[in-house]
N, C-alpha and C positions, 0 to 999 in steps of 0.2 A: 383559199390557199394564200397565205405569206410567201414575201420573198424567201425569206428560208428553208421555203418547204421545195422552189422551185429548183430542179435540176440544172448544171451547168452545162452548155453545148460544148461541141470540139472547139479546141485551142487553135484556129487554124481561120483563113493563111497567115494573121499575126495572133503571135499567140495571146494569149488573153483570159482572163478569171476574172471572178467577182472583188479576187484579193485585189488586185491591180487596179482595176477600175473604183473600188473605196479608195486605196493609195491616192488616184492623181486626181479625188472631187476632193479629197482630205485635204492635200494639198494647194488647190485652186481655193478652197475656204478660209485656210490659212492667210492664203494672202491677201485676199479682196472680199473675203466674206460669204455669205450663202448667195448673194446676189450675184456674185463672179461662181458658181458652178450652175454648169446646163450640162445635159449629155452628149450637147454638140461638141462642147468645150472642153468636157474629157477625152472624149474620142479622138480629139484631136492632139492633147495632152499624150494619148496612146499610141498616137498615130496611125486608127484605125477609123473606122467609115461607122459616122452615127449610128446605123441601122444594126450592127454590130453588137451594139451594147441592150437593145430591146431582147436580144437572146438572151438575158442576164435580168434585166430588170425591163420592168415596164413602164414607170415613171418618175416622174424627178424624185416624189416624196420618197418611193422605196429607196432610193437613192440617198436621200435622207436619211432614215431609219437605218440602215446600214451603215452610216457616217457617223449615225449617234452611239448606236451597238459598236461598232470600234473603237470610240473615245471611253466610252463605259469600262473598256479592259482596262483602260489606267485607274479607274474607280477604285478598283478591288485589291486591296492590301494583301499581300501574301502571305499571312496570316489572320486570320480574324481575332480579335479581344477578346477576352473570356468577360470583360465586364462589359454592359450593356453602354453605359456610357461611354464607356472608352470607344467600342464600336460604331456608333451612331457621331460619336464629334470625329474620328478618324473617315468615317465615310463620307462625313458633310466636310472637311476639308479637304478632302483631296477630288470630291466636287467642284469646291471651289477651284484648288488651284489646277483640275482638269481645264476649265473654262477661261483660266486667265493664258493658258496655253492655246486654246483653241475659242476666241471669243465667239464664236460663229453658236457659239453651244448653249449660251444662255436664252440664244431665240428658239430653241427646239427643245428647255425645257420644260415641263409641268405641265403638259398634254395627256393627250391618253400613256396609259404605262408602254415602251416599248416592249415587243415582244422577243428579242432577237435572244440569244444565249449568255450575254453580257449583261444586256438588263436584265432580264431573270436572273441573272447572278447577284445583280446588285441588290434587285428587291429582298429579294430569298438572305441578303446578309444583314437585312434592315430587319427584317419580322424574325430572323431566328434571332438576333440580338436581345428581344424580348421574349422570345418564345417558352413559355410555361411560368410566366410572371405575373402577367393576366390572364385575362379571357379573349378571345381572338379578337372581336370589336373593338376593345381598350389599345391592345395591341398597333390596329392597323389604325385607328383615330392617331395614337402616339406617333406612330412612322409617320403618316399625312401631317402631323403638325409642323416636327421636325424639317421636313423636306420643304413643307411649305416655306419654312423662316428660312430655309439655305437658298432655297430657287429666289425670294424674294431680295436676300441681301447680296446675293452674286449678279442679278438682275441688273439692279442698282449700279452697283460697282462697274461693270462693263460700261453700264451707258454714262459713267462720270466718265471712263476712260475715253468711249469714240468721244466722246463733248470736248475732251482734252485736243484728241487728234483733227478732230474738226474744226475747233478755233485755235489753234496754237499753242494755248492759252494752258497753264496747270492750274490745277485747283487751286494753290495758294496765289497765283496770276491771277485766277478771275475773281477772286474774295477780295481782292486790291484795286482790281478795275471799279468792281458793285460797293466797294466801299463806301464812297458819297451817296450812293443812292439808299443803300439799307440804313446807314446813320439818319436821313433826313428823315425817313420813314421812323425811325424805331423815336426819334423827338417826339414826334406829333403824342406817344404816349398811348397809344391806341394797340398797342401787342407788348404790353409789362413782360407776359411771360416768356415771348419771343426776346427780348431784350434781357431779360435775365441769363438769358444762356449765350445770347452770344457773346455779352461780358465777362461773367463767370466759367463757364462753361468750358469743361477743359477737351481740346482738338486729339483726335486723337487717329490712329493711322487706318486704312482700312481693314487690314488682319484682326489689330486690335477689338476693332471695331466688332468684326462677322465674329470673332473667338468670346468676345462677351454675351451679343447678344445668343449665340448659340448655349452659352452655360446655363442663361436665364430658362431658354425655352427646356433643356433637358431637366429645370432642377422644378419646371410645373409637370413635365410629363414623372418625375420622381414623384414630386406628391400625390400625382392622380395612381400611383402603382400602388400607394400607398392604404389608399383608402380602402374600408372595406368591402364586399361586393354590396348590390343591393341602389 
């Protein structure tokens, strides 16, 4: 049995849902992270007594997966794309900018699939995107690839971000601080092809950034559509 499948107790002597108690971990995550929600710490958020909340869920992680299944409703465009691409780079950014919302979210993704009504939604708008254009395997290899590259470049991004709020320091700050140290390094001559980019090599913003390399990975997942079976 999933938390979804468990039934809600009486609302009573404070009243109280499952909606309310996602509300104030959603909330508490927001601000300090997943390490600032505990059930003590909602409850109290609630103004209700610990022991309260195990009527509803049984532990932190359900508690999670409920936190994640709620962020996932903002996933889902209200509409879906009739073209495959369009649906899959709409889906992976507003992934992204789920998660620039709620950074708590890029540590609770690419685990097991959630099961809650949200992700099922999202998966289900990821495979019918492709759906009757290969073969189910192709299909769900092309979706895992895709997700791969979005989970791994919003990853990324978040943890430039806490790096940010953790030293003070912006990316173009600390590129200015390690300046002397990667100059002296890139002299010795010993990483040409490290030194060629960061000479050449044009900076570019992080959007930019996830919006490209997302074209790359859909226009291999085009050609593997492409080929023919066998």
């Amino acid at each position: 049995m999933t938390v979804w499948d468990l039934p809600e107790p009486p609302a009573r002597p404070v009243p109280l849902d499952r909606g309310r108690i996602v509300a104030a971990a959603l909330a508490l995550a927001d601000e300090g992270g997943l390490e600032a929600v505990s059930l003590r710490k909602v409850a109290a958020r609630l103004n209700a007594g610990p022991m309260r909340l195990y009527g509803f869920i049984s532990t932190k992680e359900e508690l999670f997966d409920l936190m994640v299944d709620e962020v996932q409703a903002e996933i889902l465009p209200a509409e879906q794309p009739g073209d495959w691409r369009e649906a899959l780079r709409v889906l992976s950014h507003r992934t992204r900018q789920a998660a620039l919302r709620h950074p708590w979210l890029a540590d609770l993704l690419g685990g097991r699939p959630t099961l809650g009504p949200n992700g099922l939604a999202v998966t289900e708008a990821k495979l019918a995107a492709l759906d009757g254009l290969a073969d189910v395997d192709t299909v769900m290899r092309a979706v895992e690839t895709v997700s791969a590259y979005a989970i791994g470049a919003i990853r990324r991004e978040i943890a430039n971000l806490r790096a940010e709020r953790a030293t003070g320091l912006s990316e173009r700050d600390w590129q200015r601080a390690s300046g002397p140290h990667v100059t002296r390094m890139l002299a010795t001559g010993r990483f040409p092809a490290l030194a060629k980019a960061v000479h050449d090599g044009t900076d570019v913003d992080a959007e930019t950034s996830f919006a490209t390399g997302l074209d790359w990975v859909l226009d291999a997942v085009a050609a593997r559509l492409t080929l023919p079976p066998g």
